[in-house]
C-alpha positions as CSV (number, residue, x, y, z in Angstrom):
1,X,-1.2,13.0,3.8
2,X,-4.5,12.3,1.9
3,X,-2.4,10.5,-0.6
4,X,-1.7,7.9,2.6
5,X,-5.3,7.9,3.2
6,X,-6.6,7.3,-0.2
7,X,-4.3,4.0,0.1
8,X,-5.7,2.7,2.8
9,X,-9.4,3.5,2.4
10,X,-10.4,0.8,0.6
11,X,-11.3,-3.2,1.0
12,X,-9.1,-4.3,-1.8
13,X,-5.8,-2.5,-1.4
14,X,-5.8,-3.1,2.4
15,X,-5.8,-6.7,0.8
16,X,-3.2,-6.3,-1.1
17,X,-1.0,-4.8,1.6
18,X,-1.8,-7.5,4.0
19,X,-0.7,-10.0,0.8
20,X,2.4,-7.6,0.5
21,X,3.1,-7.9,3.9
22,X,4.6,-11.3,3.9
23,X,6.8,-10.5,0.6
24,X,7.6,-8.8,-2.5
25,X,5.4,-10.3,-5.3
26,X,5.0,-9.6,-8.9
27,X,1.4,-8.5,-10.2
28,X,0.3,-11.6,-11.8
29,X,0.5,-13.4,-8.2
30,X,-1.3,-10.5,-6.8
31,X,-4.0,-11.3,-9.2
32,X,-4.2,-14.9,-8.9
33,X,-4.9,-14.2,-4.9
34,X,-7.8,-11.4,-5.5
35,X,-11.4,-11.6,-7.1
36,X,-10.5,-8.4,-9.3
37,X,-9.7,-8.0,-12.8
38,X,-6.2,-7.2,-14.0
39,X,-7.4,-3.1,-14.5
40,X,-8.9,-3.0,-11.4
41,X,-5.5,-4.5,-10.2
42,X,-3.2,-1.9,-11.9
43,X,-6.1,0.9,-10.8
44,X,-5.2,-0.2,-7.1
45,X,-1.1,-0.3,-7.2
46,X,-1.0,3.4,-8.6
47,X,-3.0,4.3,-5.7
48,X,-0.7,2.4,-3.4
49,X,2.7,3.7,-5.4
50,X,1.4,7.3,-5.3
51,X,0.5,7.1,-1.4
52,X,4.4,5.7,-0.8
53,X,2.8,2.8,0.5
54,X,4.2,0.3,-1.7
55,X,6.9,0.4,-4.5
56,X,7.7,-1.3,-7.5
57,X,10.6,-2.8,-9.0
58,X,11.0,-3.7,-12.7
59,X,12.6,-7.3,-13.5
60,X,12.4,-8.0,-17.2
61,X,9.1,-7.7,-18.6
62,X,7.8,-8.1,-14.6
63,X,7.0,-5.4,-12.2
64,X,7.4,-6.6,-8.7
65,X,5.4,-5.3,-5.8
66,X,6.4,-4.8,-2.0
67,X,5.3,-2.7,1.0
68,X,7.3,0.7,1.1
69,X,9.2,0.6,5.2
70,X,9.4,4.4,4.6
71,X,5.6,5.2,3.8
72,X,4.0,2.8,6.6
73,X,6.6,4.9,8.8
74,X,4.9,8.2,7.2
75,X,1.7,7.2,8.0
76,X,2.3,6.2,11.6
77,X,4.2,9.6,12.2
78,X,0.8,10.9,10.3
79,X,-1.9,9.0,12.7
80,X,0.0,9.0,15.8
81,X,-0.1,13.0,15.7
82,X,-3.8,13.3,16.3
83,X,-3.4,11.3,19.8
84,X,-4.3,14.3,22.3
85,X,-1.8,14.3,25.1
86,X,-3.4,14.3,28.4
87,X,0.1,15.6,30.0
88,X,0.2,18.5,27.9
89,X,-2.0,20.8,30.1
């Protein structure tokens, strides 16, 4: 769970799930689109992989990025348990 969370608590990889969100693309797009450096970059998408968020699929001497269906579903299941159900009492 705080794997999900560490994903999502920062400016630049909500960025680069919103870019991600549209379609798969490789890292060198993903850094023409942000103001970071390449090792800041890679820093990000091992936080992302690690939380399930996104995954990554090797083409060649290109990794390709792309948002992970099963993770986002995760974390929903995650953040939707902490809503306190008034019909419950």
């Amino acid at each position: 769970m705080t794997k999900i969370f560490k994903g999502l608590c920062d400016e630049n990889r909500l960025l680069i799930l919103d870019i991600l969100k549209i379609q798969e693309k490789c890292a060198c797009h993903l850094l023409e689109e942000l103001d970071i450096t390449q090792s800041t970059l890679s820093h990000h998408l091992k936080i992302l992989c690690d939380s399930g968020l996104i995954q990554a699929r090797k083409d060649g001497k290109w990794t390709y990025y792309s948002i992970c269906p099963d993770g986002v579903l995760i974390g929903c299941k995650i953040l939707k348990s902490y809503i306190y159900k008034q019909e419950s009492r």
